[in-house]
Backbone as CSV, one residue per row, in Angstrom:
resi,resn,N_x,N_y,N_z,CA_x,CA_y,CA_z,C_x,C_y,C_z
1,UNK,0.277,-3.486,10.849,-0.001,-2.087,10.655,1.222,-1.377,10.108
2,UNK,0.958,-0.249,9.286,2.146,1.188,9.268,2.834,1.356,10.224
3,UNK,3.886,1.815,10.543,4.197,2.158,11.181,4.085,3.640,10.565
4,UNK,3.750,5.091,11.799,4.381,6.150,10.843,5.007,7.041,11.802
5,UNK,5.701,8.115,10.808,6.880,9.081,11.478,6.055,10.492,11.478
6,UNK,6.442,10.942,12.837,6.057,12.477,13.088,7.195,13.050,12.902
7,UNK,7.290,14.087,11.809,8.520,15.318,11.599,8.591,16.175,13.074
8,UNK,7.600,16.737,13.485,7.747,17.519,15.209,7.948,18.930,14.462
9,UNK,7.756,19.778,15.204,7.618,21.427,15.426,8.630,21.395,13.560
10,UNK,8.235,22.934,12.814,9.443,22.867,11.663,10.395,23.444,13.003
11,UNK,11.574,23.407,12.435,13.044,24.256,12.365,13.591,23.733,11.329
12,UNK,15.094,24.797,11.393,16.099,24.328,10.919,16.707,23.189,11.325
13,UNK,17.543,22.231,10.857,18.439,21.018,11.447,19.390,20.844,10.695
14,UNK,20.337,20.212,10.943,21.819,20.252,10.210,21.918,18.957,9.905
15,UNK,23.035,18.645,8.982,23.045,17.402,8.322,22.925,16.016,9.699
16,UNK,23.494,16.457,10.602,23.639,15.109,11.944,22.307,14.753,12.287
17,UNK,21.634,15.928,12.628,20.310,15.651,13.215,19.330,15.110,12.328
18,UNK,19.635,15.714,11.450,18.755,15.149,9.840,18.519,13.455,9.659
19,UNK,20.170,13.295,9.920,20.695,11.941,9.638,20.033,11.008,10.827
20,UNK,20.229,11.699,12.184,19.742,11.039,13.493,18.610,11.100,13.464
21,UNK,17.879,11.930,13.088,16.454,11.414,12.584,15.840,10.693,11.594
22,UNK,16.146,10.343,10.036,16.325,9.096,9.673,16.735,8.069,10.164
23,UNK,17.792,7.762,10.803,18.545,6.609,11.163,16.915,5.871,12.466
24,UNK,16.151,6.857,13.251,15.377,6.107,14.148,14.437,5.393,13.086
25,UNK,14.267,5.587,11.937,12.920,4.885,11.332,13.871,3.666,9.899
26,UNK,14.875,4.249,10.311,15.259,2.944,8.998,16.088,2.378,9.458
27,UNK,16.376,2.116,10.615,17.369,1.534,11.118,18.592,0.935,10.034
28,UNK,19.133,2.297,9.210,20.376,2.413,8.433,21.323,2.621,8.523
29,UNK,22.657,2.300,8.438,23.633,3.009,8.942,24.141,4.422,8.131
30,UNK,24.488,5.008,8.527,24.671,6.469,7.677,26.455,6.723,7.932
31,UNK,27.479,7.281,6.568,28.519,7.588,7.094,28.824,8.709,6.301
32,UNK,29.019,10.073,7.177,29.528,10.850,5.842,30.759,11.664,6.250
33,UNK,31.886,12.502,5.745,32.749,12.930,6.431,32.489,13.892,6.998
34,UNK,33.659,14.325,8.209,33.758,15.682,8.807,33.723,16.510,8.074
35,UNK,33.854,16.863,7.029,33.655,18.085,5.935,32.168,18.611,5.590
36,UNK,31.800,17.475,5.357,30.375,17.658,5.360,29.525,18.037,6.395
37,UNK,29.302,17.694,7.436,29.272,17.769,8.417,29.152,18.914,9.247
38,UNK,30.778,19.721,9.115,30.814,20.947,9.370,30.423,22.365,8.893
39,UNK,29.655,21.726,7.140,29.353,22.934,6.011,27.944,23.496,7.255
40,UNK,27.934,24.683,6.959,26.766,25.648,7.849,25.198,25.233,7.050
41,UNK,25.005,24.492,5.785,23.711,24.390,5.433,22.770,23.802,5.984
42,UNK,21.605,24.007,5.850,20.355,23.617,7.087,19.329,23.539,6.581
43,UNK,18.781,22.420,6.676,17.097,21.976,5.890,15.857,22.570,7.100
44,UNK,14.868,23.151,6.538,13.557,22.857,7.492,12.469,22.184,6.821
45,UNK,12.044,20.769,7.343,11.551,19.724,7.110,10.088,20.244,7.951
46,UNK,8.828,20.246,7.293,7.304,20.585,7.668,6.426,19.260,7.005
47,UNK,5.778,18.596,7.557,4.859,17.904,6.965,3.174,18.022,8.032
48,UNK,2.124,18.377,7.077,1.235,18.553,7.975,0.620,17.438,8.662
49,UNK,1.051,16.085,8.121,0.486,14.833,9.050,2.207,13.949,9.118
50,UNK,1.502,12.782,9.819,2.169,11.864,9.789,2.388,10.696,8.789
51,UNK,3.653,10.275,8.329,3.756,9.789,7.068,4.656,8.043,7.200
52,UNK,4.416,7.546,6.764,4.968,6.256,6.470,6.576,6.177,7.035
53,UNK,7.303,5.026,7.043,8.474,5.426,6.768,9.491,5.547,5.560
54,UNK,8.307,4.882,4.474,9.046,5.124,2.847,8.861,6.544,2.752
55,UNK,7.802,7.276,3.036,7.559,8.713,2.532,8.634,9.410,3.135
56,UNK,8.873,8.760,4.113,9.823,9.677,5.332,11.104,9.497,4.847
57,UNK,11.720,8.592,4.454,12.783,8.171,3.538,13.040,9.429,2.250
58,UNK,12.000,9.095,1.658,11.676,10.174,0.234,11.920,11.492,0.507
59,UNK,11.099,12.073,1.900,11.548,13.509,2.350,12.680,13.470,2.731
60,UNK,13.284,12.691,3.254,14.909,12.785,3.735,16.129,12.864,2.356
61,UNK,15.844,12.211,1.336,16.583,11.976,0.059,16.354,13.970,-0.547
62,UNK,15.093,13.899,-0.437,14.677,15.511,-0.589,15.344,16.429,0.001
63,UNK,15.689,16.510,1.057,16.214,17.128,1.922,17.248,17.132,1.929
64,UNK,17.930,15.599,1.025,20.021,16.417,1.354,19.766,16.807,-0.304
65,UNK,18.776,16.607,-1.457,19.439,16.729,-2.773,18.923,18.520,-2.432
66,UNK,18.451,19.436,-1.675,18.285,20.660,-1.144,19.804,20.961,-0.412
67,UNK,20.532,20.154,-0.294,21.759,20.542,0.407,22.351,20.394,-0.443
68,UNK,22.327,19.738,-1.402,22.896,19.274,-2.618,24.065,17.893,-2.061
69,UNK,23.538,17.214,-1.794,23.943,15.834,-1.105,23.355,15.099,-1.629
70,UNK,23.616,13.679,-1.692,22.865,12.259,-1.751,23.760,11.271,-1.246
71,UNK,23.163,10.119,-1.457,23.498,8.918,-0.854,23.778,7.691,-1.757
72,UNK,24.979,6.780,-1.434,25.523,5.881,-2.345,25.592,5.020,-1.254
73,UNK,25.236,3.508,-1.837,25.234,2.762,-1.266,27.077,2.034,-0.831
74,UNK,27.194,1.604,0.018,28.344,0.927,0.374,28.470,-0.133,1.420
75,UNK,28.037,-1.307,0.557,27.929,-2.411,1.455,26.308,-2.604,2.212
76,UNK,26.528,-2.750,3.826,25.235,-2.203,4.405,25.037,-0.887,4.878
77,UNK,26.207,0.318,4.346,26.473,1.698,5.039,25.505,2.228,4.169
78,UNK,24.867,3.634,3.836,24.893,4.813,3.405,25.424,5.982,2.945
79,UNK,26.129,5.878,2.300,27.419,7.328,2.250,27.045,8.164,2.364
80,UNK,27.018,9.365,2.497,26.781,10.678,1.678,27.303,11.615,1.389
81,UNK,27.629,11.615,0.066,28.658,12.583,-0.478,27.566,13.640,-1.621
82,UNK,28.579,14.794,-1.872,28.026,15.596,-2.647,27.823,15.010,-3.868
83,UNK,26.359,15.972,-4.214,25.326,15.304,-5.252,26.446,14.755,-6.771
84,UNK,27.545,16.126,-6.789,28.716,15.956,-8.079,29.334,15.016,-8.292
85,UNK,29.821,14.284,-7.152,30.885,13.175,-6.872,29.775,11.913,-7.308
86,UNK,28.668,11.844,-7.257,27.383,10.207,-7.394,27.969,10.049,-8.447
87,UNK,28.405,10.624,-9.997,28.517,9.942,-10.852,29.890,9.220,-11.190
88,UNK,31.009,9.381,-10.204,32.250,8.640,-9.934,31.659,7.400,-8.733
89,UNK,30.397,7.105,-8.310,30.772,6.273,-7.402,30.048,5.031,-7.644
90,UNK,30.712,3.700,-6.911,30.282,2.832,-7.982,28.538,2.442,-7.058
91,UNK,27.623,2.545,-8.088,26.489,2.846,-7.811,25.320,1.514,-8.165
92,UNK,24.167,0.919,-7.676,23.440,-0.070,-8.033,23.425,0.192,-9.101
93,UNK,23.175,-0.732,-10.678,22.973,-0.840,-11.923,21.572,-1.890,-12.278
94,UNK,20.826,-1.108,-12.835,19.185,-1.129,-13.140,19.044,-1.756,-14.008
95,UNK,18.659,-2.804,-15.074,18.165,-3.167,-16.108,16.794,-2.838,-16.340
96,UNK,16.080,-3.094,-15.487,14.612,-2.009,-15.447,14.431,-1.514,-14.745
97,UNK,13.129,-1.012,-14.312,13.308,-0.054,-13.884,13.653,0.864,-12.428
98,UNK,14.640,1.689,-11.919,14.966,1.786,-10.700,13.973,2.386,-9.975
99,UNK,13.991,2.301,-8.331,13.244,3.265,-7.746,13.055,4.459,-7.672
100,UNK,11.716,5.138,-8.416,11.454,6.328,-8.189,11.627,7.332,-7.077
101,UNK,13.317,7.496,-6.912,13.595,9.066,-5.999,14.282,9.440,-6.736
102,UNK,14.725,10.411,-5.221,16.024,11.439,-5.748,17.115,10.837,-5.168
103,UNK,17.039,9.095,-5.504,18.435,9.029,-4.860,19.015,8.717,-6.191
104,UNK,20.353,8.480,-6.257,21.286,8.501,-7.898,21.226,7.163,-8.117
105,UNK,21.156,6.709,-9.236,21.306,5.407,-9.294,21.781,5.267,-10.943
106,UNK,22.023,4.351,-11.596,22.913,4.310,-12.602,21.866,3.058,-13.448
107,UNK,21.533,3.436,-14.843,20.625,2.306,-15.672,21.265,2.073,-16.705
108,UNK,20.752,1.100,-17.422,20.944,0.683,-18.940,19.674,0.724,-19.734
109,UNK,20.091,2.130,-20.496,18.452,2.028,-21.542,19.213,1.684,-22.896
110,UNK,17.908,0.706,-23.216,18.291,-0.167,-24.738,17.208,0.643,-25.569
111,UNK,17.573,1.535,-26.509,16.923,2.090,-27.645,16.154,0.557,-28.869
112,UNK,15.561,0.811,-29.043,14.847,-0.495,-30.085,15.131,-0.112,-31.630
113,UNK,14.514,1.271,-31.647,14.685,1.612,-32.945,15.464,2.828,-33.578
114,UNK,15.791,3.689,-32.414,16.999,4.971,-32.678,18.452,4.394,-31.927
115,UNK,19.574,5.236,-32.863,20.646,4.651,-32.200,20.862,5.547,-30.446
116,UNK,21.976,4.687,-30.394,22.084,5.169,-28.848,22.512,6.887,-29.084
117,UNK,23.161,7.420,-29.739,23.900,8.440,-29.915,22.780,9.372,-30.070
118,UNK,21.710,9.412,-31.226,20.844,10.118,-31.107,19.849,9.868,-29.925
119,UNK,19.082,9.259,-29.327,18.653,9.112,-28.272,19.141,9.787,-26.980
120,UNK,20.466,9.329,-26.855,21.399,10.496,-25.859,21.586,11.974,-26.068
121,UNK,21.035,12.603,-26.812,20.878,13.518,-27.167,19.757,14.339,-26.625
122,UNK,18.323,13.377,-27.231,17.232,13.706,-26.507,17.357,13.266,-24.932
123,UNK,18.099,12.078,-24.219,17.719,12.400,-22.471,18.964,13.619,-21.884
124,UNK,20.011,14.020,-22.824,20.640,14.800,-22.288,19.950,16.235,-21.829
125,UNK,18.943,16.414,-22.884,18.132,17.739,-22.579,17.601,17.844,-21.051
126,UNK,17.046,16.274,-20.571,16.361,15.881,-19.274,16.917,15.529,-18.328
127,UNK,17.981,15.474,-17.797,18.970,14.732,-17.044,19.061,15.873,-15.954
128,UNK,19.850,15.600,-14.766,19.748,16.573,-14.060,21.246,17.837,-14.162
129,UNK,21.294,18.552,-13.043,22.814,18.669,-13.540,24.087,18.230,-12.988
130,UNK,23.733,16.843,-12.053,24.654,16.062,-11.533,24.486,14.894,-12.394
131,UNK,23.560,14.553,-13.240,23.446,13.508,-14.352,24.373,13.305,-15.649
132,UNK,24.314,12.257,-15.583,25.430,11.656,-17.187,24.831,10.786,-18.004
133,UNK,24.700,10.831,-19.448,24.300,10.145,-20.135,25.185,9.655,-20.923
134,UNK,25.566,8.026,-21.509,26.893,8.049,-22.181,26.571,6.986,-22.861
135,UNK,27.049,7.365,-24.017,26.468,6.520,-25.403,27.304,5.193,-25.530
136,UNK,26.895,4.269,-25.631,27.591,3.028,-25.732,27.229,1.963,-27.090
137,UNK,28.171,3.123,-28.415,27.672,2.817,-29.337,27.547,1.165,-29.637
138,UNK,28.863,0.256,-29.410,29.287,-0.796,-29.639,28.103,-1.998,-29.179
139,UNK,27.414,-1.587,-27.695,26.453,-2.566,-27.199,25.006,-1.777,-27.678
140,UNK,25.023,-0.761,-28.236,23.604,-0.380,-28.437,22.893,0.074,-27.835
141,UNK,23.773,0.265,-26.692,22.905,1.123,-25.230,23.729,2.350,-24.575
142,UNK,22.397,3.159,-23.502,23.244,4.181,-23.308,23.249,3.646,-21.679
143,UNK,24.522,4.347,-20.543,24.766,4.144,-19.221,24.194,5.780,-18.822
144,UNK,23.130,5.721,-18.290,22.844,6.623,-17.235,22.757,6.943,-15.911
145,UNK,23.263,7.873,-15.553,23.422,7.721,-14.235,22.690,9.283,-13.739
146,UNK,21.801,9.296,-13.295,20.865,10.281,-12.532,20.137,9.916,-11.159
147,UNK,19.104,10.579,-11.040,18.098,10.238,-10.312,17.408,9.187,-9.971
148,UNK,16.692,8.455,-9.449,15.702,7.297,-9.801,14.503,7.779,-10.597
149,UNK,14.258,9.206,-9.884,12.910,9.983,-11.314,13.456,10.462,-12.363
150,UNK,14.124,10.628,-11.999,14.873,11.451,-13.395,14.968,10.224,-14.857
151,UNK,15.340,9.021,-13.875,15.726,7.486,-15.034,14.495,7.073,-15.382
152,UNK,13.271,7.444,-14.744,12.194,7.045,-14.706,11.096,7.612,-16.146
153,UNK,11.670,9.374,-15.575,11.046,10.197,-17.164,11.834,9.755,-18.289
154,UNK,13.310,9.899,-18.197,14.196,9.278,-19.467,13.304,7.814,-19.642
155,UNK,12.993,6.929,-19.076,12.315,5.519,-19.727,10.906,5.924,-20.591
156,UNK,9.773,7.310,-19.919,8.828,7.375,-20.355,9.119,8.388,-21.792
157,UNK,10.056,9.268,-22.320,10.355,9.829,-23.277,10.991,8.275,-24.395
158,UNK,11.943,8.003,-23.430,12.114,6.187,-24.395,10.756,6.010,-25.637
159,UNK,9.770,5.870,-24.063,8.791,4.884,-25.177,7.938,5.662,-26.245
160,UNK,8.325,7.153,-25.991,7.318,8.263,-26.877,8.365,8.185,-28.445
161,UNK,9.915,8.543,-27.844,10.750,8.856,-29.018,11.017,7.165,-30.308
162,UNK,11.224,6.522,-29.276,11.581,5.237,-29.433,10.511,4.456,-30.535
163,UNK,10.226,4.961,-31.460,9.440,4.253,-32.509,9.882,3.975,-33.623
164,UNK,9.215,2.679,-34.688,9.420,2.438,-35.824,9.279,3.514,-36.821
165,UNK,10.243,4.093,-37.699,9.955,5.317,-38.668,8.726,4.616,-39.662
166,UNK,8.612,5.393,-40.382,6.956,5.194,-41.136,7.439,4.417,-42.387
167,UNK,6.777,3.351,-42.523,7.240,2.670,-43.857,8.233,1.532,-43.332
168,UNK,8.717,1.120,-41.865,9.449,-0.189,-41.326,8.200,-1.211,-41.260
């Protein structure tokens, strides 16, 4: 069977409790600093049923990129540092396609028939504003580093922009 998670009464909750309430359904380790920690921001988390523990995961990723937080992997830890700092940290790398959240994750899109430079152009419009797109003229590809949805729409604009011109 599912297992699933009850959110309980809304309130407010602060990043610890947030965290201590993820940590019972994913048995993850979580580490983030005293700085963080001590900032006064506060999520209120409402769901009208009970939900999985991937969904519950998904609302939790929701809930710090609302604090403007996320999470980098480190080892078997969790980090969580501010959403700005994901694109300095060294992050899973995707060849296809990553998991659809809001957690950051870092890809390699291979253009077929536009160069990387123009292509980066068009996902720069889409990217978030903790996102980087960076042209890598020499291999033909660009390094992105966003969202998991965010890498997800950049793949589905790929396959719209990404065509043979008329007469190849």
């Amino acid at each position: 069977g599912v297992a699933v998670i009850n959110v309980g009464a809304p309130s407010e909750i602060e990043l610890k409790e947030l965290v201590a309430w993820t940590m019972g359904f994913t048995c993850k380790n979580f580490i983030y600093s005293s700085a963080l920690a001590s900032r006064s921001s506060k999520v209120t988390i409402v769901s009208p049923s009970k939900m999985s523990p991937w969904s519950a995961y998904k609302l939790f990723l929701v809930a710090l990129q609302t604090m403007n937080l996320t999470v980098v992997p480190k080892g078997q830890t969790l980090e969580i540092i501010e959403s700005p700092r994901a694109k300095e940290a060294p992050l899973p790398l995707y060849k296809g396609a990553p998991p659809s959240s809001d957690q950051i994750v870092r890809a390699i899109i291979r253009p077929e028939y536009m160069s990387p430079e123009e292509l980066s152009q068009v996902l720069n419009a889409v990217k978030t504003k903790d996102g980087a797109v960076t042209s890598l003229p020499g291999a033909g590809v660009l390094l992105v580093t966003d969202t998991g949805q965010t890498v997800m729409r950049m793949r589905e604009i790929l396959r719209e922009v990404d065509q043979p011109s008329p007469g190849e």
